[in-house]
One Martini backbone bead per residue (centre of mass of N, CA, C, O) as a GRO file, in nm:
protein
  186
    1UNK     BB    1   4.860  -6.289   6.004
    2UNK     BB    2   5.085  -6.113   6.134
    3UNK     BB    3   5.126  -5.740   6.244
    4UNK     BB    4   5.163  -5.434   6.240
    5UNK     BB    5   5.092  -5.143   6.214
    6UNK     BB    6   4.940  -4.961   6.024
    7UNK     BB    7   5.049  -4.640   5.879
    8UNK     BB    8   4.744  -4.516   5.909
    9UNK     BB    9   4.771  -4.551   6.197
   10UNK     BB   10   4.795  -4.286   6.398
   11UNK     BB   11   4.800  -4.026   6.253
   12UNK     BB   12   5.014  -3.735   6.168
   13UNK     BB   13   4.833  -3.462   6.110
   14UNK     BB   14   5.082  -3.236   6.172
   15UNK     BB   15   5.329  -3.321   6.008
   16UNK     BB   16   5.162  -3.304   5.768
   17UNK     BB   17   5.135  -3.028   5.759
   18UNK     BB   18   5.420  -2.912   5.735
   19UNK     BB   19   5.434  -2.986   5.426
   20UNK     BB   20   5.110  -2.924   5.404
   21UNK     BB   21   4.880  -2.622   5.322
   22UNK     BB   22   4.543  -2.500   5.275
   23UNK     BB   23   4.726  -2.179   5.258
   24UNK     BB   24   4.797  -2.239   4.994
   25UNK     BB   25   4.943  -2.154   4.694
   26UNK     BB   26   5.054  -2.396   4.464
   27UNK     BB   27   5.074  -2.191   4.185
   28UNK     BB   28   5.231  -1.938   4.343
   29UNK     BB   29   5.379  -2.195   4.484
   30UNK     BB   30   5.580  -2.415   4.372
   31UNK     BB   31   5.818  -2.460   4.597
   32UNK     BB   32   5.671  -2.588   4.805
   33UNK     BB   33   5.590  -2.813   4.659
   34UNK     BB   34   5.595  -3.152   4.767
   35UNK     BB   35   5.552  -3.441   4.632
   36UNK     BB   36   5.625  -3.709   4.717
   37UNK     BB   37   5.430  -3.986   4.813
   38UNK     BB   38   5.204  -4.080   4.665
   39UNK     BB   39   4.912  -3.902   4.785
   40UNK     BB   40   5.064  -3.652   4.886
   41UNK     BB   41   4.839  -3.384   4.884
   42UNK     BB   42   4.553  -3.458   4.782
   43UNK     BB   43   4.343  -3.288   5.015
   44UNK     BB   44   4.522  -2.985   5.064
   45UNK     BB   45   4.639  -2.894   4.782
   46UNK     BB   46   4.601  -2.554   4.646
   47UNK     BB   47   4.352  -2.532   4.386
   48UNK     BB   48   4.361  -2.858   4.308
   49UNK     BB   49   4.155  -2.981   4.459
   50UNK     BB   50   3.912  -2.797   4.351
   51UNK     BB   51   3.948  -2.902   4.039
   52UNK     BB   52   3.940  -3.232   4.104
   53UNK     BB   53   3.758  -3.334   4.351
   54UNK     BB   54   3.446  -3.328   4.174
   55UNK     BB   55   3.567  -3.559   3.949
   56UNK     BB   56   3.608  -3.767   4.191
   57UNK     BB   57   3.527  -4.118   4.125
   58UNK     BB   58   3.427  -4.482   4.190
   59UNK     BB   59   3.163  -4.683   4.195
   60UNK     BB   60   3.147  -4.721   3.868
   61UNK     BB   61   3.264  -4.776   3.566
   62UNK     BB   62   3.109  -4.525   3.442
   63UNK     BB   63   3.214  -4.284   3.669
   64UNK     BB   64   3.531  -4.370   3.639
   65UNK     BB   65   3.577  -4.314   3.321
   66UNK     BB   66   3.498  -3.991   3.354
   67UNK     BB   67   3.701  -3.962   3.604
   68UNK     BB   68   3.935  -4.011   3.428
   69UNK     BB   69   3.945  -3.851   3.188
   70UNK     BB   70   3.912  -3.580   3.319
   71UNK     BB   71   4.174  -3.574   3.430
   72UNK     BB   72   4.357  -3.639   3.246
   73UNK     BB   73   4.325  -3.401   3.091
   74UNK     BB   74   4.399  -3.201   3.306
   75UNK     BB   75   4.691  -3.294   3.314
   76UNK     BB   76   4.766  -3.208   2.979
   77UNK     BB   77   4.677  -2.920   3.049
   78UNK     BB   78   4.903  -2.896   3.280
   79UNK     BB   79   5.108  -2.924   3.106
   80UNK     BB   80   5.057  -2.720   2.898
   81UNK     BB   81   5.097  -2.488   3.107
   82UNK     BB   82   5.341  -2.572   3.311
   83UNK     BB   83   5.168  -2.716   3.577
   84UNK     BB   84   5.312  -2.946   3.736
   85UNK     BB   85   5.148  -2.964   4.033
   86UNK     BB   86   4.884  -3.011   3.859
   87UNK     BB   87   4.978  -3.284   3.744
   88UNK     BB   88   5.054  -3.431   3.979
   89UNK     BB   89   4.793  -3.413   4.132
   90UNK     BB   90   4.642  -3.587   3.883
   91UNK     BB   91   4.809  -3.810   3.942
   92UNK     BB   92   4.697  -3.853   4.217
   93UNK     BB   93   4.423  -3.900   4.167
   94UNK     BB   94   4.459  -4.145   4.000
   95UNK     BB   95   4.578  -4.322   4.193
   96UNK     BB   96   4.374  -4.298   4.382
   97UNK     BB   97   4.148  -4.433   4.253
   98UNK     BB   98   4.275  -4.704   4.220
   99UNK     BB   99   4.324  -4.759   4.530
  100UNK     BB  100   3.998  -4.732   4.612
  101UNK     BB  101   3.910  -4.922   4.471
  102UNK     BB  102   4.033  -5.176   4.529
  103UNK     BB  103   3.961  -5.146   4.836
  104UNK     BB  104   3.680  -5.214   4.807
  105UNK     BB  105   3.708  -5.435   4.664
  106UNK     BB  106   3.885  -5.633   4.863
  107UNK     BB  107   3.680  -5.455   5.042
  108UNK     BB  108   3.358  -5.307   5.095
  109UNK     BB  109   3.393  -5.158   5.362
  110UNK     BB  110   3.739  -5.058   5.372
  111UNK     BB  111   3.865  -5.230   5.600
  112UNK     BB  112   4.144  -5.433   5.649
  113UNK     BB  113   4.204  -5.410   5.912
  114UNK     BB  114   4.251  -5.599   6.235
  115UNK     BB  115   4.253  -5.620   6.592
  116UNK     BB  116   4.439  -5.885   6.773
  117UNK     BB  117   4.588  -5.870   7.047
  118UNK     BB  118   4.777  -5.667   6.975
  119UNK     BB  119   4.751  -5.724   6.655
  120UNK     BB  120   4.757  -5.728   6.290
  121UNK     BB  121   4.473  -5.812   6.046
  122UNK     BB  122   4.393  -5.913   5.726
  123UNK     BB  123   4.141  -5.961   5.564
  124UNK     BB  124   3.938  -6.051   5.388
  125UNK     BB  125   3.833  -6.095   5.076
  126UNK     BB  126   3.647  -6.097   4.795
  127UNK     BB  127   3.525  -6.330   4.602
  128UNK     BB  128   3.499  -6.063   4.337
  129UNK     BB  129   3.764  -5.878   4.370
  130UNK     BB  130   3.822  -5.874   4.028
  131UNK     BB  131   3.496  -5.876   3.907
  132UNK     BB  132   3.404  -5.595   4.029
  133UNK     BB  133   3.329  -5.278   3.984
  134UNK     BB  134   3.572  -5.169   4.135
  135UNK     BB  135   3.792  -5.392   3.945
  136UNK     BB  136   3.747  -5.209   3.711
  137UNK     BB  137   3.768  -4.914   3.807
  138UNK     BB  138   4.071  -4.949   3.872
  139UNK     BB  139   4.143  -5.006   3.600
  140UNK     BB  140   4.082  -4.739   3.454
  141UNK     BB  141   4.295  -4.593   3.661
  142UNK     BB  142   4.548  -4.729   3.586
  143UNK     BB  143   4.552  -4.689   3.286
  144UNK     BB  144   4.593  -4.341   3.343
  145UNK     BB  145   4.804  -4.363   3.558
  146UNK     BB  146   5.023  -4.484   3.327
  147UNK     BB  147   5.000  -4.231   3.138
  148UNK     BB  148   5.104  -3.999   3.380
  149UNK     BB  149   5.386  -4.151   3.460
  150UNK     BB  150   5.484  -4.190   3.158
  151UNK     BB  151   5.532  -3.915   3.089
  152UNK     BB  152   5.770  -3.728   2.930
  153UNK     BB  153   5.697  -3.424   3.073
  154UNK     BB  154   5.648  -3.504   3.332
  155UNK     BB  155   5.933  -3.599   3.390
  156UNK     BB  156   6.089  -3.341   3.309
  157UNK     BB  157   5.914  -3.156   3.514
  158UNK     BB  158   6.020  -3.356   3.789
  159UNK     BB  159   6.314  -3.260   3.739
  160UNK     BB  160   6.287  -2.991   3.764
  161UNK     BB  161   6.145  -2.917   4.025
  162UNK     BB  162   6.375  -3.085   4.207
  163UNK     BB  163   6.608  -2.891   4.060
  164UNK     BB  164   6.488  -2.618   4.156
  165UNK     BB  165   6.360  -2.682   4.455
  166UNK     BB  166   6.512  -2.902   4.606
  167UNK     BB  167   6.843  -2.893   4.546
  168UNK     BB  168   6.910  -2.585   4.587
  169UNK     BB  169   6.645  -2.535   4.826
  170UNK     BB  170   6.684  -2.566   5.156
  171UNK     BB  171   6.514  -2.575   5.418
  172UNK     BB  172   6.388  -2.501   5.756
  173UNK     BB  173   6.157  -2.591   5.934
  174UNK     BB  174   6.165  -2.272   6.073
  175UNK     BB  175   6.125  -2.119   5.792
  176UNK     BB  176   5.830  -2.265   5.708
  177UNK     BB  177   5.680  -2.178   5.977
  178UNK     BB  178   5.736  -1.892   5.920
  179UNK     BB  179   5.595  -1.860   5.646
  180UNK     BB  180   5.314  -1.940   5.747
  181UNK     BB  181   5.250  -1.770   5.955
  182UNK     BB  182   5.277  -1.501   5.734
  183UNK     BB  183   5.050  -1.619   5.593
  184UNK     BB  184   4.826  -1.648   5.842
  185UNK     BB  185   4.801  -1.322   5.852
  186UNK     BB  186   4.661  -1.276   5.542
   0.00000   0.00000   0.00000
């Protein structure tokens, strides 16, 4: 079956910077922070990735269980400090561990798509990719990351940060440019 370019060939690695900046302490500035989609954001924004990514593991299921239990536990923290941005952050770690754990299992390689002819083309699976240990380890940190997306205070933080910051204060592209350079001059 052929197929689009994946969208992560390609990769807009400025666009993605104007949104998420490694200059930023997102902590102390937690306006700045876009939720986004999916994991946007777990590489980069900072203090958080700095205090989660050590703990974030996925090789066999005994290092996924530890690195979801701590990650989670992690999670919990930053509810209970009101540190919405961490807690997201946490859950961003959570569902990453998900999707890399799955896409190990399903291509050994981490491979999935190949060009043939210029189209993109799927790779086959594995023929143990339900019962791999990456596929354990995958459902480890699925358990773990619904139980971070369902939760209901993140849920109620997630909803006032967005009305706090999202929807109240609208910046232009301008204005953040302007902000980033005048961090990045201190």
């Amino acid at each position: 079956m052929s197929r689009k370019r994946p969208s992560y060939v390609g990769f807009n690695n400025k666009e993605y910077k104007r949104i998420y900046s490694p200059d930023i302490n997102y902590r102390d500035r937690p306006g700045r922070y876009v939720i986004g989609k999916g994991q946007q954001g777990v590489l980069i924004c900072q203090p958080y990735k700095g205090e989660l990514l050590p703990h974030w593991r996925f090789k066999t299921p005994e290092l996924a269980h530890d690195s979801a239990t701590k990650i989670y536990s992690m999670f919990l923290e930053y509810l209970k400090g009101k540190d919405f941005v961490g807690a997201d952050m946490a859950k961003k770690y959570l569902h990453m561990g998900f999707t890399r754990s799955r896409r190990y299992a399903n291509h050994s390689s981490g491979t999935k798509w190949k060009e043939v002819e210029g189209s993109w083309e799927v790779l086959p699976q594995e023929e143990d990719c339900m019962v791999s240990d990456k596929a354990v380890s995958a459902e480890i940190f699925k358990v773990h990351w619904d139980l971070a997306r369902t939760n209901e205070e993140y849920l109620r933080m997630k909803k006032k940060h967005r009305e706090e910051y999202v929807y109240n204060y609208v910046r232009t592209e301008y204005e953040i440019r302007k902000e980033i350079y005048r961090e990045r001059k201190h």
